[in-house]
DOSEGU-446631 format. One line per field, with one value per atom (N, C-alpha, C): y, z, x; residue in one letter; atom name. Coordinates in pm, 1 decimal, padded with zeros to 6 digits. Example, Ala and Ser with C-alpha at 12.3 -4.5 7.8 and 13.67 -1.06 7.14 Angstrom:
py	(-00569.0;-00450.0;-00330.0;-00225.0;-00106.0;00003.0)
pz	(00780.0;00780.0;00780.0;00708.0;00714.0;00787.0)
px	(01319.0;01230.0;01320.0;01285.0;01367.0;01290.0)
res	(A;A;A;S;S;S)
atom	(N;CA;C;N;CA;C)
END
This chain:
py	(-02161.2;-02126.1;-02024.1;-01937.2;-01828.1;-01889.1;-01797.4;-01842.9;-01883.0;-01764.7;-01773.4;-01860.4;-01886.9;-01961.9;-02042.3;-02192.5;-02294.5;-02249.0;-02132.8;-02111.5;-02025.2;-01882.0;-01827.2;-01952.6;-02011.7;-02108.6;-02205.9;-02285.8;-02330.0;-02272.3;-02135.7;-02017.8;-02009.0;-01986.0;-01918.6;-02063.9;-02198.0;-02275.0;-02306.3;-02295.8;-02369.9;-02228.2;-02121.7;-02040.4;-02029.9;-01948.7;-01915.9;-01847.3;-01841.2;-01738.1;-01821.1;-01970.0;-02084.5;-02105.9;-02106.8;-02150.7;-02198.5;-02304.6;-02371.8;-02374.6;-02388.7;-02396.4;-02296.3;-02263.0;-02159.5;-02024.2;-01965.5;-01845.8;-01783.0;-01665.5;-01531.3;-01463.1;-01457.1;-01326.0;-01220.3;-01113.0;-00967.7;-01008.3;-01097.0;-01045.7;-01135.5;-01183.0;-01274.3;-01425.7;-01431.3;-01604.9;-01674.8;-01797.8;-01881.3;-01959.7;-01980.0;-02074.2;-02140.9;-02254.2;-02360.2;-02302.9;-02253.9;-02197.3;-02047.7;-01957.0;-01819.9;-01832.2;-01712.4;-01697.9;-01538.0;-01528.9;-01412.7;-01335.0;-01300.7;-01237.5;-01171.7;-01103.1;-01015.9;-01145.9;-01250.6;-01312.1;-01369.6;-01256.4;-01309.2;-01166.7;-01163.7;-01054.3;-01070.0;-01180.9;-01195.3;-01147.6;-01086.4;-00983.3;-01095.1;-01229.3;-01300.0;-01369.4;-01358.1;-01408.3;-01234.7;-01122.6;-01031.7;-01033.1;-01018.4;-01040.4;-01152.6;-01307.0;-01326.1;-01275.0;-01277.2;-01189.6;-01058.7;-01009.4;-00872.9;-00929.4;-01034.5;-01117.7;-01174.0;-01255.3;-01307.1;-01188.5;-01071.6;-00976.8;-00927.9;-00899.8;-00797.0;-00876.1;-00983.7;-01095.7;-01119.2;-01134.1;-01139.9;-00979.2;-00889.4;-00773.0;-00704.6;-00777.7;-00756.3;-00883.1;-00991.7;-01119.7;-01099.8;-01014.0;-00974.3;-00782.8;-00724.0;-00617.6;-00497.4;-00487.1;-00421.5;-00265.0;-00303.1;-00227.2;-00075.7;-00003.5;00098.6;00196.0;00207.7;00269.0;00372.9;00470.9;00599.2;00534.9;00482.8;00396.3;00285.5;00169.7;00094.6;00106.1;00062.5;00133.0;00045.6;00007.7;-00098.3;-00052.9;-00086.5;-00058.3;-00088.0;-00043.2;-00091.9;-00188.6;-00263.5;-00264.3;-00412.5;-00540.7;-00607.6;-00573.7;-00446.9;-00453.2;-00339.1;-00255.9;-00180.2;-00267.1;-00350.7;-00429.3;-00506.0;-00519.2;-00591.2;-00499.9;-00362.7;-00252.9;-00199.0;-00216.7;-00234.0;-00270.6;-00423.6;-00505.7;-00538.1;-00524.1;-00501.9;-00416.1;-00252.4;-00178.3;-00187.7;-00228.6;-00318.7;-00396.5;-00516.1;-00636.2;-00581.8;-00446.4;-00384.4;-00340.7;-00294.8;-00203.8;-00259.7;-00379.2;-00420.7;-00558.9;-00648.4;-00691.3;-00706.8;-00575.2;-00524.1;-00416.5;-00327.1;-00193.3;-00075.5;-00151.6;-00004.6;00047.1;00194.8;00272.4;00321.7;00229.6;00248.7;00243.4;00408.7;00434.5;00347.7;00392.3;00292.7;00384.2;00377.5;00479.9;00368.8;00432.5;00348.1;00455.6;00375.8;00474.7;00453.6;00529.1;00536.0;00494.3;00402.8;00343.1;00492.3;00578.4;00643.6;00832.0;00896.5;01046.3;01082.5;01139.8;01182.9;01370.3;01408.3;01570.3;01680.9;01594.2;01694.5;01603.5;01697.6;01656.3;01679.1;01553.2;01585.4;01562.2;01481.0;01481.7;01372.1;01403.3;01360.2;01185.6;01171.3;01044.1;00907.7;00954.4;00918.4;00867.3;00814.3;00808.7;00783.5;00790.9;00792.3;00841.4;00812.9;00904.0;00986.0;01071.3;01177.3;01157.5;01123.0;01029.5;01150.0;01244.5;01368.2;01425.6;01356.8;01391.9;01284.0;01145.6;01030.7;01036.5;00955.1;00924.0;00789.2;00713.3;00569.7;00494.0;00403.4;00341.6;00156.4;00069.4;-00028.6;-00119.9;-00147.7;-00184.5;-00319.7;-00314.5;-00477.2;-00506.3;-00658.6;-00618.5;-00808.5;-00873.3;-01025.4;-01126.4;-01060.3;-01215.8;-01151.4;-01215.2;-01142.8;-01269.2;-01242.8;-01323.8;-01255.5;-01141.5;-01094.0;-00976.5;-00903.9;-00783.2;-00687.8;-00675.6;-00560.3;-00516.7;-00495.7;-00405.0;-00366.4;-00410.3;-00317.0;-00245.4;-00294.0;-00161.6;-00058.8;-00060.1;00045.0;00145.9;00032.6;00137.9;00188.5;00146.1;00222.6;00319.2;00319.9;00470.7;00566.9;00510.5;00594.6;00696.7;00589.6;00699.8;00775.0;00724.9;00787.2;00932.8;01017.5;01181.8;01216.5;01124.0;01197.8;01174.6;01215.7;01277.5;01230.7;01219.9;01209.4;01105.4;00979.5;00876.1;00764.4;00703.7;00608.4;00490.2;00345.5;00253.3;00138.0;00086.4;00016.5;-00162.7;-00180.2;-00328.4;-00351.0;-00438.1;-00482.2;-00608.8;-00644.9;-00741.0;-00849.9;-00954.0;-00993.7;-01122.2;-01181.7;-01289.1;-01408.6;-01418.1;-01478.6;-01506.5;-01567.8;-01581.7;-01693.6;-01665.7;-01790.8;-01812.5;-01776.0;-01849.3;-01867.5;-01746.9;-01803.0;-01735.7;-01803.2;-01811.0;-01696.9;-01661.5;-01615.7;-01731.3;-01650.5;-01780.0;-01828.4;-01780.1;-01841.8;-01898.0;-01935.0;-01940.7;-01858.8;-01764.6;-01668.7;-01641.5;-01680.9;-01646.1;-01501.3;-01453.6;-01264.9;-01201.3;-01272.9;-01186.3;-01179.3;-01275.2;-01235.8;-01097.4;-01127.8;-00988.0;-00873.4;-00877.6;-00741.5;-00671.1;-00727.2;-00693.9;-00645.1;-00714.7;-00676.3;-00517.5;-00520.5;-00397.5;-00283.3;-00316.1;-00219.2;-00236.6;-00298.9;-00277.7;-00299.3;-00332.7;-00341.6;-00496.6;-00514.5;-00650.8;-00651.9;-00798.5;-00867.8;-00962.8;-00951.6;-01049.2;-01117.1;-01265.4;-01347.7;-01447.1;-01376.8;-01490.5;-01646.5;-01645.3;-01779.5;-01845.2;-01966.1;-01933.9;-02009.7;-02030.4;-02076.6;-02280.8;-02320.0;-02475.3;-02476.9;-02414.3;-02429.8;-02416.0;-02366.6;-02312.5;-02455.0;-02454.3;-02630.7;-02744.4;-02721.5;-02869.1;-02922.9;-02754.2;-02790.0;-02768.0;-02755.3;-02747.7;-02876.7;-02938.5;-03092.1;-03003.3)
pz	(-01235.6;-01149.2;-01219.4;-01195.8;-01212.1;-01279.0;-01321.4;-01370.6;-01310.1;-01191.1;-01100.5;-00999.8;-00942.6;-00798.1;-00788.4;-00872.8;-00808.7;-00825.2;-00888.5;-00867.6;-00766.9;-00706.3;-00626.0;-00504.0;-00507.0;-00385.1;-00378.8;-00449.8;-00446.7;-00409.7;-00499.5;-00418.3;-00299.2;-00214.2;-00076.7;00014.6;-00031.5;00053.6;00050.5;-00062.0;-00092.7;00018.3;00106.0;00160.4;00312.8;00386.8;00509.0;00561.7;00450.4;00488.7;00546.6;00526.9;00612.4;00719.7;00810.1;00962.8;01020.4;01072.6;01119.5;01324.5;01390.9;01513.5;01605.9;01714.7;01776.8;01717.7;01684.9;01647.6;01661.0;01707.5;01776.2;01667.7;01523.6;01431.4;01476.8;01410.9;01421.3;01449.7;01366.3;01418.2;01538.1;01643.3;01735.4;01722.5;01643.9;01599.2;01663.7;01655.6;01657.2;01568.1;01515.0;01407.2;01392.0;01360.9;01343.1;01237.4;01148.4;01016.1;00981.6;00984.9;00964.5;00851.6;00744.6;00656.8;00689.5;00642.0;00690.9;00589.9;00505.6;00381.7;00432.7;00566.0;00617.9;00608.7;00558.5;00604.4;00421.9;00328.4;00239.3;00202.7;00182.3;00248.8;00135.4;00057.6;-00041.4;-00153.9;-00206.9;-00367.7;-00471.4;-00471.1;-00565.8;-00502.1;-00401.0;-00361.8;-00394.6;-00351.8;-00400.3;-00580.1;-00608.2;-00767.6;-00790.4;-00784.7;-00764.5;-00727.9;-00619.5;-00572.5;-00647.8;-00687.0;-00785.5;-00911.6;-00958.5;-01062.8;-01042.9;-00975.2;-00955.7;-00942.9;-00831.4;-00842.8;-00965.5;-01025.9;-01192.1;-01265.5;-01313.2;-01361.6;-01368.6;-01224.4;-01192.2;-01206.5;-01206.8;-01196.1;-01373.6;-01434.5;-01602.1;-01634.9;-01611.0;-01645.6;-01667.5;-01525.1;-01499.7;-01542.6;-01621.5;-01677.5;-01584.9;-01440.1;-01322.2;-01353.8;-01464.7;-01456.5;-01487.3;-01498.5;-01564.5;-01437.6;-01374.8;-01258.4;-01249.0;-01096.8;-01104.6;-00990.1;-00947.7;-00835.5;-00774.6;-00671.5;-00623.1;-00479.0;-00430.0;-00263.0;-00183.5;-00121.5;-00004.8;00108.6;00206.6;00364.5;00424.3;00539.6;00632.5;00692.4;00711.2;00655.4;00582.7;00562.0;00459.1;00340.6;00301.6;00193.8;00078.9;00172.4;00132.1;00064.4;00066.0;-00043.4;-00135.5;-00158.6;-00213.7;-00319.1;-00296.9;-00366.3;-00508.3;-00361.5;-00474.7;-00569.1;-00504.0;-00577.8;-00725.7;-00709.2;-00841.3;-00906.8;-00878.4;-00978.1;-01060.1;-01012.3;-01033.5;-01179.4;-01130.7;-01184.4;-01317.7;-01287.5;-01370.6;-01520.2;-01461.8;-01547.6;-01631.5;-01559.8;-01650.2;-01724.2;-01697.8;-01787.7;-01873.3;-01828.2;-01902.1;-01948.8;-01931.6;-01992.9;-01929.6;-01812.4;-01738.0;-01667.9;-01659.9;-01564.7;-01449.7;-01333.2;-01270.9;-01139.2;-01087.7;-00909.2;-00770.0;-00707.0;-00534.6;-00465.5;-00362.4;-00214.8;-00137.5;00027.2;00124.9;00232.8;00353.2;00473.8;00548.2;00685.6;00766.8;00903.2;00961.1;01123.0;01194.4;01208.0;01290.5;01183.2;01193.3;01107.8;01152.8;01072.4;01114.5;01056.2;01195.4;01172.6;01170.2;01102.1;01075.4;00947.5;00883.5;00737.4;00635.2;00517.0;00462.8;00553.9;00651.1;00715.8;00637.7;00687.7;00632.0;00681.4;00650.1;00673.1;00558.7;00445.8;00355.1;00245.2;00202.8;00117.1;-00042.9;-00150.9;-00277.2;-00365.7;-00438.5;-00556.2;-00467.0;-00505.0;-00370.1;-00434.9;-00306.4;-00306.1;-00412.1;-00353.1;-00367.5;-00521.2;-00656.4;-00743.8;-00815.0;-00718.9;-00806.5;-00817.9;-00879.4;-00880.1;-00908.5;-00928.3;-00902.1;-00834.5;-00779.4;-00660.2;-00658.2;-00684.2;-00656.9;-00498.2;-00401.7;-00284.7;-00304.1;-00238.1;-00264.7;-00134.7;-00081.3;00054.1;00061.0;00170.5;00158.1;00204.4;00295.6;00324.6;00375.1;00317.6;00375.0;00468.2;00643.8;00731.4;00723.1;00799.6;00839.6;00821.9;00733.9;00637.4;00746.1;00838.7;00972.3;00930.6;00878.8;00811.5;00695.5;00573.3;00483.1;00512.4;00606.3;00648.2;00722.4;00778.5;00850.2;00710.6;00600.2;00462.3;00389.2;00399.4;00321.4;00426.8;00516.7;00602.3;00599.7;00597.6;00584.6;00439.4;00390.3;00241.3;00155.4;00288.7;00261.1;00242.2;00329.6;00315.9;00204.3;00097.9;-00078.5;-00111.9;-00101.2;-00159.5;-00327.2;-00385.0;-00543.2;-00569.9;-00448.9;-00504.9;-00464.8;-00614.3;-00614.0;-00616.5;-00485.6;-00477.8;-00605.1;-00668.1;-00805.0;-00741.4;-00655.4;-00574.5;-00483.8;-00440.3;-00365.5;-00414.5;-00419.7;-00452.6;-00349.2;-00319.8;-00196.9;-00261.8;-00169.8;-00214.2;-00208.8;-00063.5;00020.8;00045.5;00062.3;00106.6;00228.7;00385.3;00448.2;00488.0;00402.9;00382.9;00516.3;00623.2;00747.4;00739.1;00824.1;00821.7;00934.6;00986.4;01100.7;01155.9;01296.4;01381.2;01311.0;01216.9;01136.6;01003.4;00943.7;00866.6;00753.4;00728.3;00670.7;00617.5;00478.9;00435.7;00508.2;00590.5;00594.3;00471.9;00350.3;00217.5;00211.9;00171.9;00105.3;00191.2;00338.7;00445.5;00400.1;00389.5;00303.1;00203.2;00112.6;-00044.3;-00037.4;00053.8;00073.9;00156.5;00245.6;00334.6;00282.9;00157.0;00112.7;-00036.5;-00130.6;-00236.2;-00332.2;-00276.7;-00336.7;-00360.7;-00526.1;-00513.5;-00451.0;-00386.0;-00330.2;-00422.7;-00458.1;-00541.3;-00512.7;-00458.2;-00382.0;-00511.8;-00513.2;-00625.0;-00597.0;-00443.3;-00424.9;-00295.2;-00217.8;-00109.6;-00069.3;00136.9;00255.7;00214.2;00130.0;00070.3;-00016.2;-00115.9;-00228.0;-00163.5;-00078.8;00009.7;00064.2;00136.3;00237.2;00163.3;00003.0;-00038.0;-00122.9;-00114.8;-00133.2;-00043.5;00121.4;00206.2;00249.1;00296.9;00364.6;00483.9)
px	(-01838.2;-01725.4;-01637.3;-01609.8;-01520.5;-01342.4;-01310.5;-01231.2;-01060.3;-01079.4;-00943.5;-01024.4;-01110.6;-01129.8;-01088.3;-01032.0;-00926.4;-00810.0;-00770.5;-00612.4;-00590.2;-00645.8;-00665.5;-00648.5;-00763.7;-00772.7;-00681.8;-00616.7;-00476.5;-00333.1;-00340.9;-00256.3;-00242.2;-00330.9;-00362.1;-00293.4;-00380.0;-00329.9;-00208.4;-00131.1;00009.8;00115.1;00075.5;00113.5;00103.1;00144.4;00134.6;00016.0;-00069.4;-00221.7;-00311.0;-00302.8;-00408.1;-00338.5;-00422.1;-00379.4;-00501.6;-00440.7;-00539.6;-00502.3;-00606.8;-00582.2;-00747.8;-00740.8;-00826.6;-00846.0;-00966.1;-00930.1;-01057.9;-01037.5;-01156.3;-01134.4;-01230.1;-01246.0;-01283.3;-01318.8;-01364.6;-01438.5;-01514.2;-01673.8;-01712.0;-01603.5;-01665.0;-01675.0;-01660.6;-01747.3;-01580.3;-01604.8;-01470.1;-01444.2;-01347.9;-01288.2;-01197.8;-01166.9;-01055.5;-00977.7;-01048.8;-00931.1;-00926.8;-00768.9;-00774.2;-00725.4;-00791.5;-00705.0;-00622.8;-00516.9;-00467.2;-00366.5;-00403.0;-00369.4;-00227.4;-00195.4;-00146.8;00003.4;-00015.1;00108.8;00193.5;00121.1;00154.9;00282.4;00395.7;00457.8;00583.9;00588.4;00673.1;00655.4;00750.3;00694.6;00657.8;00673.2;00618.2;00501.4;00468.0;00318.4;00229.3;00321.2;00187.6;00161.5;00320.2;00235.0;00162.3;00157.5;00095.4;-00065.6;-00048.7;-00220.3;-00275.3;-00212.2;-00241.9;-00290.1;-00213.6;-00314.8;-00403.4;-00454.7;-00557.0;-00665.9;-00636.2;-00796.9;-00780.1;-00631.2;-00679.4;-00737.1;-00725.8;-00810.0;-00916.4;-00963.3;-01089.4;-01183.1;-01138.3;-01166.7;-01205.0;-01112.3;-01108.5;-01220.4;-01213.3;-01301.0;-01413.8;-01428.5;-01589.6;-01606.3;-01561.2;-01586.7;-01603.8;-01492.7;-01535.5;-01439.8;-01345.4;-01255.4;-01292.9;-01429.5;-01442.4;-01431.8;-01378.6;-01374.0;-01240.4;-01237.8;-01166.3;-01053.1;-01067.2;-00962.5;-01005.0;-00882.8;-00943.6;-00880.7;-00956.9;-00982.7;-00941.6;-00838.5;-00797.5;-00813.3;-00899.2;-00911.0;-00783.5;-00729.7;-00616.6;-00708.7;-00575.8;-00447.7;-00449.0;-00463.0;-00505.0;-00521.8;-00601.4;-00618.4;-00551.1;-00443.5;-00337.1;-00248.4;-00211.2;-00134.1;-00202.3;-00307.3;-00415.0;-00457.4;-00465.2;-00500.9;-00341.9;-00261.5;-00138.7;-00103.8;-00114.3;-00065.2;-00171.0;-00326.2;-00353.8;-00358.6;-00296.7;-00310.9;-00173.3;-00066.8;00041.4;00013.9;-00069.1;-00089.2;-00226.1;-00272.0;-00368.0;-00278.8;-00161.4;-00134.5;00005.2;00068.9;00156.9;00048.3;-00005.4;-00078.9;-00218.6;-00297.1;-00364.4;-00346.8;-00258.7;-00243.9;-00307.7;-00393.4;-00480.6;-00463.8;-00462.5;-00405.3;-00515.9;-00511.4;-00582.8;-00544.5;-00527.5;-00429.6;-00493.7;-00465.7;-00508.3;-00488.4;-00589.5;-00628.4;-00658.4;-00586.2;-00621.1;-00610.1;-00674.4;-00715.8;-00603.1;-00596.2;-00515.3;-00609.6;-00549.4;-00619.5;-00641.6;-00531.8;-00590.7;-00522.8;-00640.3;-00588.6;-00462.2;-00416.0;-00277.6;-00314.1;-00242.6;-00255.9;-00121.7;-00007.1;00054.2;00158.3;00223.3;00291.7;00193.6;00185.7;00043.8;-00078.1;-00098.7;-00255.3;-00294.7;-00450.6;-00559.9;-00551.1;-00678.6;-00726.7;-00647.1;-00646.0;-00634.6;-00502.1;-00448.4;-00318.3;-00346.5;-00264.1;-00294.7;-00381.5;-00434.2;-00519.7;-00647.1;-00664.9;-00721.4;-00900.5;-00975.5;-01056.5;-01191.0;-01144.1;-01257.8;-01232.4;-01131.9;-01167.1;-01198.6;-01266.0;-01297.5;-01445.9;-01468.3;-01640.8;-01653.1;-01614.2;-01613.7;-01500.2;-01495.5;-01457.2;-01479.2;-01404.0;-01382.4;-01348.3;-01390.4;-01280.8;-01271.3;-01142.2;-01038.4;-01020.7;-01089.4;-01039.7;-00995.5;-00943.5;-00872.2;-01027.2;-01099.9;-01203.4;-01355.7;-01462.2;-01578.1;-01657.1;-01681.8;-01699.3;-01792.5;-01866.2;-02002.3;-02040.6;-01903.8;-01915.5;-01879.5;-01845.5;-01837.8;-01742.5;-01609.0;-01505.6;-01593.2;-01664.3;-01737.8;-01819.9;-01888.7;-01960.7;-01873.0;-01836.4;-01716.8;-01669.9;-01602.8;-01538.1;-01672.0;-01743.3;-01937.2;-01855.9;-01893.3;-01962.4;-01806.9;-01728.9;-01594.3;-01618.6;-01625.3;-01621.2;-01741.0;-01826.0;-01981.6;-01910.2;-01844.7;-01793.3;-01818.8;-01742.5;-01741.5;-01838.8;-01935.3;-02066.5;-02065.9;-01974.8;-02001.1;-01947.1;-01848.2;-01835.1;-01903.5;-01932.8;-02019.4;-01933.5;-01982.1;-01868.5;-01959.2;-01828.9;-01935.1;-01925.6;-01828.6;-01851.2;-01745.9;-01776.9;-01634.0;-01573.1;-01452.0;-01428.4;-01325.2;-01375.8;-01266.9;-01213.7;-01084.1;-01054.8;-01120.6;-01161.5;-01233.2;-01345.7;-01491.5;-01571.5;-01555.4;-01582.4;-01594.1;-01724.5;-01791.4;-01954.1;-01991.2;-01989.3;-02053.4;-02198.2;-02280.5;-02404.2;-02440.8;-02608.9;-02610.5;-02714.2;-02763.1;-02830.9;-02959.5;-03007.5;-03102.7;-03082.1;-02948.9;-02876.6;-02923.1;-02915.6;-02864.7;-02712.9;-02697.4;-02573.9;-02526.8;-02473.9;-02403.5;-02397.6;-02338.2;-02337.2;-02450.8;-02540.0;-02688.3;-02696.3;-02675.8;-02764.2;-02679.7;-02553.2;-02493.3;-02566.9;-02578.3;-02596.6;-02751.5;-02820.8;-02959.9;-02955.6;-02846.8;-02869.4;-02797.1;-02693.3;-02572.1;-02634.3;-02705.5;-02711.4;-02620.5;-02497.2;-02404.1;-02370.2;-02272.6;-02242.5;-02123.7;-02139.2;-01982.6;-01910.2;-01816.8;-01758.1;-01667.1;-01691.3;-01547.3;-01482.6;-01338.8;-01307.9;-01294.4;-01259.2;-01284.0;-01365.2;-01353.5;-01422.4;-01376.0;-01407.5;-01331.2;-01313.6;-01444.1;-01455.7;-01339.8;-01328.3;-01231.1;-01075.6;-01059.2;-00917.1;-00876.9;-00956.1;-00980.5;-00964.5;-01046.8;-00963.6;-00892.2;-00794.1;-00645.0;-00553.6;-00580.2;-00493.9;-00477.6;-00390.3;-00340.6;-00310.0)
res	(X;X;X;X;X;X;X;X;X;X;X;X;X;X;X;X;X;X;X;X;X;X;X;X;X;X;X;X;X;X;X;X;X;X;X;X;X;X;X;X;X;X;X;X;X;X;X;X;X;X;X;X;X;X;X;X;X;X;X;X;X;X;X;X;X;X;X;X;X;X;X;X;X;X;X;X;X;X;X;X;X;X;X;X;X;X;X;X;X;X;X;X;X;X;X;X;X;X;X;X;X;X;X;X;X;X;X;X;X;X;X;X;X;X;X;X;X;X;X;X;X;X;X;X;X;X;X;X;X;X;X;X;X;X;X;X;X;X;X;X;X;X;X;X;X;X;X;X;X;X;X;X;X;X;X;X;X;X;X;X;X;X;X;X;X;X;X;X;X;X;X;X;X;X;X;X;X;X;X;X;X;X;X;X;X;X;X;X;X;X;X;X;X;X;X;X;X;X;X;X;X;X;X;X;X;X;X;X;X;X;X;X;X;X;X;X;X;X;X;X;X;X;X;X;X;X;X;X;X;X;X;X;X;X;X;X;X;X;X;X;X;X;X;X;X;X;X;X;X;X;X;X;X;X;X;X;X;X;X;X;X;X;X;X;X;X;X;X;X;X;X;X;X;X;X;X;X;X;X;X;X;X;X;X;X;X;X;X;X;X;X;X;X;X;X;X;X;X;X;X;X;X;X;X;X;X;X;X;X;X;X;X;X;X;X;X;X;X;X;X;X;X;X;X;X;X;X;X;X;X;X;X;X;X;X;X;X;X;X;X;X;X;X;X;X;X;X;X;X;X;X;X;X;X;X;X;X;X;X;X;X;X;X;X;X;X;X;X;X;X;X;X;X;X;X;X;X;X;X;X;X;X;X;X;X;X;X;X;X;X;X;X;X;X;X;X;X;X;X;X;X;X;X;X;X;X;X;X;X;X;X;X;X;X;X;X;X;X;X;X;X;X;X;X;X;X;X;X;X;X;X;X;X;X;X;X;X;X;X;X;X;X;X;X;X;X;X;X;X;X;X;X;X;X;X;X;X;X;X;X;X;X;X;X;X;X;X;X;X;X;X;X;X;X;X;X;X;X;X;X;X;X;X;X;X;X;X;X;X;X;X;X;X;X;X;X;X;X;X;X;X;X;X;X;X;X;X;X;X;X;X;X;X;X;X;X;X;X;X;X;X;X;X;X;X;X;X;X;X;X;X;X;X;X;X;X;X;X;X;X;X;X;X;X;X;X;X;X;X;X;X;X;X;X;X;X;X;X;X;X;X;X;X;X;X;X;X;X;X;X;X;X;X;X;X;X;X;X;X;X;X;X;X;X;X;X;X;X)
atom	(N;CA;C;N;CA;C;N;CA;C;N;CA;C;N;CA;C;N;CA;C;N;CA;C;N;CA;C;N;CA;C;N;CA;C;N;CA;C;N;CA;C;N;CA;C;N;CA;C;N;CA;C;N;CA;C;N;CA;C;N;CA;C;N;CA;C;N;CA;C;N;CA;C;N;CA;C;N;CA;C;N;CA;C;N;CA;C;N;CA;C;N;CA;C;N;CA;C;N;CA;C;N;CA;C;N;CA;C;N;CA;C;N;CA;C;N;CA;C;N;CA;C;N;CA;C;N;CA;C;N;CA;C;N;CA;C;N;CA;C;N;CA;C;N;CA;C;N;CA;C;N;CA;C;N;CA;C;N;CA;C;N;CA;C;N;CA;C;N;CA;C;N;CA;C;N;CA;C;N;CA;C;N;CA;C;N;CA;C;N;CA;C;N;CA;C;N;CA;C;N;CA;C;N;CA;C;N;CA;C;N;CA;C;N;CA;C;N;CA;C;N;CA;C;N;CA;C;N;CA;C;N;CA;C;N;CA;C;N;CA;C;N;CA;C;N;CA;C;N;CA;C;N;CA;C;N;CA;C;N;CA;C;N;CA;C;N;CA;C;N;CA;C;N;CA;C;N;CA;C;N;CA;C;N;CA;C;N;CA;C;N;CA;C;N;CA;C;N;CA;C;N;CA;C;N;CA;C;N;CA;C;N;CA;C;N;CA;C;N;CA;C;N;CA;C;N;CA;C;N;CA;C;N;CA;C;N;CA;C;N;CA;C;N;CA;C;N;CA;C;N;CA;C;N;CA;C;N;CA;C;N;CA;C;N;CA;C;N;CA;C;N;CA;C;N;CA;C;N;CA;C;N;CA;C;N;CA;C;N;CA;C;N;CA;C;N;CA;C;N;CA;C;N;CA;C;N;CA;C;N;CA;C;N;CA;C;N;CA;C;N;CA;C;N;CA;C;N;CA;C;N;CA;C;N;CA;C;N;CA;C;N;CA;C;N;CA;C;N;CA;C;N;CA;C;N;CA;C;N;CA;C;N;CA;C;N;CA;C;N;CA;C;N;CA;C;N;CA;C;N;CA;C;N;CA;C;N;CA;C;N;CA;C;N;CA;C;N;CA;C;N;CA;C;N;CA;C;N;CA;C;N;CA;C;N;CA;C;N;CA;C;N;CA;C;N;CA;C;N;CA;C;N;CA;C;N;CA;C;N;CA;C;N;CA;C;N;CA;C;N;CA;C;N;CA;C;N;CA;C;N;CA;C;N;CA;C;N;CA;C;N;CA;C;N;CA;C;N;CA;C;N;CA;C;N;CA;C;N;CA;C;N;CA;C;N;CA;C;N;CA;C;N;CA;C;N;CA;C;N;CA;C;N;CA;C;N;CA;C;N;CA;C;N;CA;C;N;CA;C;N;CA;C;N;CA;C;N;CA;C;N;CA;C;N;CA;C;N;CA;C;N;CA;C;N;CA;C;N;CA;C;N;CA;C;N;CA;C;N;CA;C;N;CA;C;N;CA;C;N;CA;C;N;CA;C)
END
């Protein structure tokens, strides 16, 4: 077991990010429990959260990279908050880029905000929960454009370990179809049994 996953997962529940009740995800499915990163909005729950991925991100030796990449909008503070949590307690100076929902065409423009994607070559993304991977694939093909950056993983908070109709983990089917690793520091079991 990793080294943040019962604190991560204790974190999350002791907060407003578990909700329990009806719920229609992205990808369709239905669920009794959301997690919703989007409701963690207090500067000591993000530091908080900025430690836990820099942690996990240093633990596991991910840090050799040119930026880390938060998708909108979840993972724009997620991206923040660990280069934040990168650089006052490890010492590393490592910027954050995130997309924009929709291009914007006048001021600066562009698709894009922070460390400018096209003089990186490696690439981290930070994103809050991986259900059936349909937002990572969306950020693969977004940043497919830069031709010279290579994404070295993703890293989420979350795993909710859903299956498909043949049970098929979705991660396994990611990683098989993207090549890429997924790295959940914690997962939807560990969340659950520390929520009351």
């Amino acid at each position: 077991m990793k080294r943040n996953n019962n604190s991560l997962a204790k974190f999350l529940a002791s907060t407003s990010a578990v909700k329990f009740g009806d719920f229609v995800l992205k990808s369709g499915k239905k669920s009794q429990i959301f997690i919703d990163f989007g409701q963690l909005f207090y500067g000591k729950e993000l530091i908080a959260l900025g430690e836990y991925y820099a942690g996990y991100i240093v633990q596991n030796s991910l840090q050799n990279i040119d930026v880390l990449f938060g998708p909108a909008y979840k993972g724009i503070n997620i991206a923040i908050a660990t280069s934040i949590a990168l650089s006052q307690k490890y010492n590393l100076a490592i910027p954050f880029a995130y997309n924009r929902k929709v291009e914007k065409d006048h001021g600066e423009s562009g698709k894009f905000i922070g460390f400018d994607l096209a003089s990186a070559k490696t690439a981290l993304i930070l994103d809050d929960v991986f259900t059936d991977g349909g937002t990572k694939y969306e950020v693969i093909d977004m940043l497919s454009r830069f031709k010279q950056l290579e994404i070295k993983a993703i890293v989420i908070g979350v795993d909710r370990e859903e299956i498909d109709d043949a049970g098929v983990p979705y991660l396994k089917i990611f990683k098989e179809k993207t090549g890429l690793d997924v790295h959940a520091i914690t997962t939807k079991k560990a969340v659950l049994a520390y929520k009351k």
